[in-house]
Residue frames relative to the residue before (quaternion, step in Angstrom):
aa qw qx qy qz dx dy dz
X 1.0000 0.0000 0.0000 0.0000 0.00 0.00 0.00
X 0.0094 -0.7841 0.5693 0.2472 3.50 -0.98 0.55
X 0.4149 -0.5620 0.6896 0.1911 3.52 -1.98 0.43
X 0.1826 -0.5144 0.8378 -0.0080 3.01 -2.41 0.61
X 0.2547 -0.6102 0.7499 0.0218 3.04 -1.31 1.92
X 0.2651 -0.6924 0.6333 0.2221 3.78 -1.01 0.63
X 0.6229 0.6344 -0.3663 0.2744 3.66 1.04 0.33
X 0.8173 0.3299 -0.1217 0.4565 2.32 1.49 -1.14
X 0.5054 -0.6462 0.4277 0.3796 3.33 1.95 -0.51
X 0.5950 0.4058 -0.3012 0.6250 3.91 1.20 0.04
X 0.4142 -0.6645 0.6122 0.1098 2.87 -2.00 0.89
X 0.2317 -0.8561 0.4588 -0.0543 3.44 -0.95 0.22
X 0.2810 -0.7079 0.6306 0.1490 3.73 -0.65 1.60
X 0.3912 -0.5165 0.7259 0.2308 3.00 -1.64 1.09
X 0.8181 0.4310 -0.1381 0.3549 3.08 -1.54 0.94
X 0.7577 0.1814 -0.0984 0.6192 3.16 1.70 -0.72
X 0.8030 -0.0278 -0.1605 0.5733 3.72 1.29 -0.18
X 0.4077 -0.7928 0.2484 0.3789 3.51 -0.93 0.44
X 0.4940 -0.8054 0.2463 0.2161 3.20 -0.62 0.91
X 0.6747 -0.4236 0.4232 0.4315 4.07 -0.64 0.69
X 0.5257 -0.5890 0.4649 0.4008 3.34 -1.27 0.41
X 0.6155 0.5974 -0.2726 0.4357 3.71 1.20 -1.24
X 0.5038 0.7029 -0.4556 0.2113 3.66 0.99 -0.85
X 0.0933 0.7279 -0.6774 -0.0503 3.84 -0.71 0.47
X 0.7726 -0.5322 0.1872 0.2913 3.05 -1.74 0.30
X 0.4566 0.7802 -0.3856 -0.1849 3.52 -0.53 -0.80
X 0.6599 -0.6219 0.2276 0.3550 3.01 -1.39 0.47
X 0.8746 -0.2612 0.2917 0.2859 3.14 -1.96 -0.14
X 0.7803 0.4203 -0.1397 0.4416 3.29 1.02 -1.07
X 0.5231 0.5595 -0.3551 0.5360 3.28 1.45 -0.61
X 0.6125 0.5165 -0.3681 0.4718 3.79 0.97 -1.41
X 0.8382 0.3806 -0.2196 0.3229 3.96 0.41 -0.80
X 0.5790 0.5644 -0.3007 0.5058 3.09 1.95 0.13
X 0.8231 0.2411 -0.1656 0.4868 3.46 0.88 -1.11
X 0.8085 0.2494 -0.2342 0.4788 3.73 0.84 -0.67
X 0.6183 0.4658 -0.4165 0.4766 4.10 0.87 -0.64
X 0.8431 0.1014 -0.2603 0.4595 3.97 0.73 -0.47
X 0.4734 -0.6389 0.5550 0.2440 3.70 -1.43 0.84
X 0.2010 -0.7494 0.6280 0.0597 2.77 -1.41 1.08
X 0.4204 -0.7367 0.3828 0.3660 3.28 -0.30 0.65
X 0.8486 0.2823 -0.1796 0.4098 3.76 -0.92 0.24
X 0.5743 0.4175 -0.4101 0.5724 3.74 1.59 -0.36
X 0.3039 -0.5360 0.7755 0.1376 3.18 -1.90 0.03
X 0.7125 -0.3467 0.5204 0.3182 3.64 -1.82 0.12
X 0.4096 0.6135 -0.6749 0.0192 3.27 -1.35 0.29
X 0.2892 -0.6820 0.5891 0.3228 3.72 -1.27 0.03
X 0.4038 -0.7256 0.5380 0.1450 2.84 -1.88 0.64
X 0.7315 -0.4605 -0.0199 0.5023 3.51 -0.98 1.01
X 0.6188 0.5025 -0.4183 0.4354 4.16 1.11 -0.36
X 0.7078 -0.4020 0.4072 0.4143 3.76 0.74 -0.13
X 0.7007 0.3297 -0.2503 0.5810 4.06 0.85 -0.57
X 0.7235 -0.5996 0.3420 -0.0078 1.80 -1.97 1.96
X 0.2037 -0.6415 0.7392 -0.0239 4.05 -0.61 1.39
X 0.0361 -0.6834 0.6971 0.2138 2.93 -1.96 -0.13
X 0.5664 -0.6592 0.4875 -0.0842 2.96 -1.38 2.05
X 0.4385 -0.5554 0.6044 0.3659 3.25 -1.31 0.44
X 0.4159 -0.6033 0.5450 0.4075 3.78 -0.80 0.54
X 0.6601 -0.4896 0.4330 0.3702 3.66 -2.16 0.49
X 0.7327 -0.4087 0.4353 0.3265 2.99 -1.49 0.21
X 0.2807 -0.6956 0.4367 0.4966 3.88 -0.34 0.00
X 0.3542 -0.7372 0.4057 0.4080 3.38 -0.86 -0.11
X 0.6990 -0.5018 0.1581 0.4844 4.00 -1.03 0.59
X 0.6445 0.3771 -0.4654 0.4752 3.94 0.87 0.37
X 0.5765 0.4756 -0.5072 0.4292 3.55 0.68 -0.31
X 0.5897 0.5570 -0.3925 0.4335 3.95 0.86 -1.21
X 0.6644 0.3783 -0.3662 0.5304 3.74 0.51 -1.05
X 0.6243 0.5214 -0.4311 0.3905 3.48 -0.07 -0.83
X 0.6293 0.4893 -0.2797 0.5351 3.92 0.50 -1.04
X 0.7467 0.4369 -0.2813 0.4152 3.58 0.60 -1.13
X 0.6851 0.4872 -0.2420 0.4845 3.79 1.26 -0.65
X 0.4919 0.4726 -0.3902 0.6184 3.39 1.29 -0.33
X 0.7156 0.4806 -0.3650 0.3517 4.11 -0.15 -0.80
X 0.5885 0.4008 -0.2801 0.6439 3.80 1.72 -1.23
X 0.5102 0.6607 -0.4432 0.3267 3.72 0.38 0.09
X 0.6643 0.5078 -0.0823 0.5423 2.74 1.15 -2.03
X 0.6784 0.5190 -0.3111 0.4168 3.81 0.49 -0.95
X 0.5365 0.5759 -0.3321 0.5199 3.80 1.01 -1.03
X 0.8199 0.4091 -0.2011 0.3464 3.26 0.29 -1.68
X 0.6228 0.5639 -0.3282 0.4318 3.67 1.54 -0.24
X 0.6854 0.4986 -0.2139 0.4856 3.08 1.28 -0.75
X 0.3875 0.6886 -0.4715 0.3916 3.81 1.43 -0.57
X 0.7684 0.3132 -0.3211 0.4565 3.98 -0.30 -0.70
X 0.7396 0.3024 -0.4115 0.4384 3.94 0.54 0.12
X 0.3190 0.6183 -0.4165 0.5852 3.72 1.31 0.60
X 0.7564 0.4164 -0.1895 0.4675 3.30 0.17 -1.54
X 0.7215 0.5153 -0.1532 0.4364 3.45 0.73 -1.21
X 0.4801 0.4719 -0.3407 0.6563 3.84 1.22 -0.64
X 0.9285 0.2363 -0.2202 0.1832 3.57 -0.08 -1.10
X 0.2934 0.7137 -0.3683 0.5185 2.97 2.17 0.54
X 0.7798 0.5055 -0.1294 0.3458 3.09 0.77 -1.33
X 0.7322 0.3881 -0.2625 0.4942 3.25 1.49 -0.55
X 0.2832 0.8160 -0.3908 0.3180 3.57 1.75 0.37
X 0.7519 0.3983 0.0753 0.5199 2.44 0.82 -2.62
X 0.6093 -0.5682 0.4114 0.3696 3.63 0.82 0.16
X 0.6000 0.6596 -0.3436 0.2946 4.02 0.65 -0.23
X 0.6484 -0.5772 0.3672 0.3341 2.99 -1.12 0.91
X 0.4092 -0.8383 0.3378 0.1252 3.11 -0.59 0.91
X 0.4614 -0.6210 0.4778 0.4162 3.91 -0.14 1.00
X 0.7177 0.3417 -0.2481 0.5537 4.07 0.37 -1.27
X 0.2581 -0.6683 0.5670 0.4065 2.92 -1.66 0.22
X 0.6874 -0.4498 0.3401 0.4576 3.52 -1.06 -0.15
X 0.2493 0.5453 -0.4346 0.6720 3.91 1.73 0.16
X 0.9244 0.2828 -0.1392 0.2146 2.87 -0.61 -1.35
X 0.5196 0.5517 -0.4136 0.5045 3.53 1.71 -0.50
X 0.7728 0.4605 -0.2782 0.3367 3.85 0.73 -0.97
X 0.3823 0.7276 -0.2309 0.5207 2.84 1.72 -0.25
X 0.6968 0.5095 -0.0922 0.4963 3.23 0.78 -1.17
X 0.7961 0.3356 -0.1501 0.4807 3.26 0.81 -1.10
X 0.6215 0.5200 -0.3960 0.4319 3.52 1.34 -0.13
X 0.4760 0.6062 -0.4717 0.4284 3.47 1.58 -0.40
X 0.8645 0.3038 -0.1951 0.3497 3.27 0.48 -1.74
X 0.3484 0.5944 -0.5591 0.4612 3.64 1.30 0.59
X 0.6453 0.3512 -0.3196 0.5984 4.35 0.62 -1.11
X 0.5186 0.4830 -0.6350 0.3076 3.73 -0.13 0.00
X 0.7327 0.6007 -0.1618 0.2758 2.81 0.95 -1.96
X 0.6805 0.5086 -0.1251 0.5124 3.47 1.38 -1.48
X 0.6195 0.5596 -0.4305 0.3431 3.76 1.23 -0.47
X 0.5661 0.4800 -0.5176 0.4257 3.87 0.23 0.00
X 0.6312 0.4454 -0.4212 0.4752 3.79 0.52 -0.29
X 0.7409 0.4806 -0.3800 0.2752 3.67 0.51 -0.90
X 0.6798 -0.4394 0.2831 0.5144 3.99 -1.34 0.28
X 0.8345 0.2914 -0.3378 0.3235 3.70 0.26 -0.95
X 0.4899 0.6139 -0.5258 0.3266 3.72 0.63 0.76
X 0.5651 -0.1006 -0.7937 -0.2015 1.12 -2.15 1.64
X 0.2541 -0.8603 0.4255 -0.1196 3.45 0.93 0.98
X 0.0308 -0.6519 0.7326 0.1934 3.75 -0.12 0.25
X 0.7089 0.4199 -0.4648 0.3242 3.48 -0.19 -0.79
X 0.5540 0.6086 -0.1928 0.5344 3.89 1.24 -0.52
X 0.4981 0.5864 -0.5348 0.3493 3.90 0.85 -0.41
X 0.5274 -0.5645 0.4672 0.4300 3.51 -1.52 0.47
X 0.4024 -0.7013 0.5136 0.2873 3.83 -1.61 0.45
X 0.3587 -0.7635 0.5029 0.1885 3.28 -1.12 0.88
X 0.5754 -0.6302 0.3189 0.4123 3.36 -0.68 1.15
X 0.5783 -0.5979 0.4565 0.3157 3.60 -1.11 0.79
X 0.5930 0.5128 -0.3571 0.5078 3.74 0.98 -0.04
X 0.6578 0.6441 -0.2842 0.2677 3.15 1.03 -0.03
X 0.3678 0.5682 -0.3457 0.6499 3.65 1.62 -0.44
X 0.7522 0.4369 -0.4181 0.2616 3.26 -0.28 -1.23
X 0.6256 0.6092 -0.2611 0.4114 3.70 1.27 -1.41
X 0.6271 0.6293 -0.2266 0.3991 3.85 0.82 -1.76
């Protein structure tokens, strides 16, 4: 027979481990529906007897949301670093330049609002992130 401790979130062979005090029974099908296969987008939760359901996960809360949002302008900065570098390499040494100079300021006014969006009212907003110039995919 197996059990489900709602404390700990683990299941359990009678007979083969020892079980929580909370452990109760359940069946096979519940075990292969809610904890042996992933569902995408639910999470664990128990219902009001103690066995495991699966739940829409919580909301994040407004530091996890920022935190997600500062990690994504992180990532953007850091994609765009080597065609910065690479424009201004190029205009050192005199070479034609891969960006234009549109396209370099361009560039730099995105990653100037990347920078400036945590301070502004509608962060962290996904719908609110700064847009990258449409020439830009094409380059990456």
């Amino acid at each position: 027979m197996r059990y489900y401790s709602p404390s700990t979130g683990s299941t359990y062979l009678e007979g083969v481990h020892v079980c929580p005090d909370d452990a109760i029974p359940i069946s096979e099908e519940r075990y292969l529906s809610v904890i042996a296969c992933r569902v995408d987008g639910k999470v664990r939760g128990h219902d009001a007897e103690g066995l495991p359901i699966l739940i829409d996960p919580p909301p994040l809360s407004a530091e996890e949301l920022e935190q997600v949002e500062r990690v994504w302008r992180d990532a953007q900065l850091v994609q765009t670093d080597s065609l910065v570098v690479r424009h201004r390499d190029e205009v050192e040494d005199g070479s034609t330049t891969t960006l234009t100079a549109e396209q370099y300021a361009e560039l730099q006014a995105f990653r100037r609002a990347l920078r400036n969006w945590p301070e502004g009212d509608e962060f962290p907003l996904i719908e609110h992130r700064p847009l990258a110039p449409l020439w830009l995919a094409g380059l990456q």
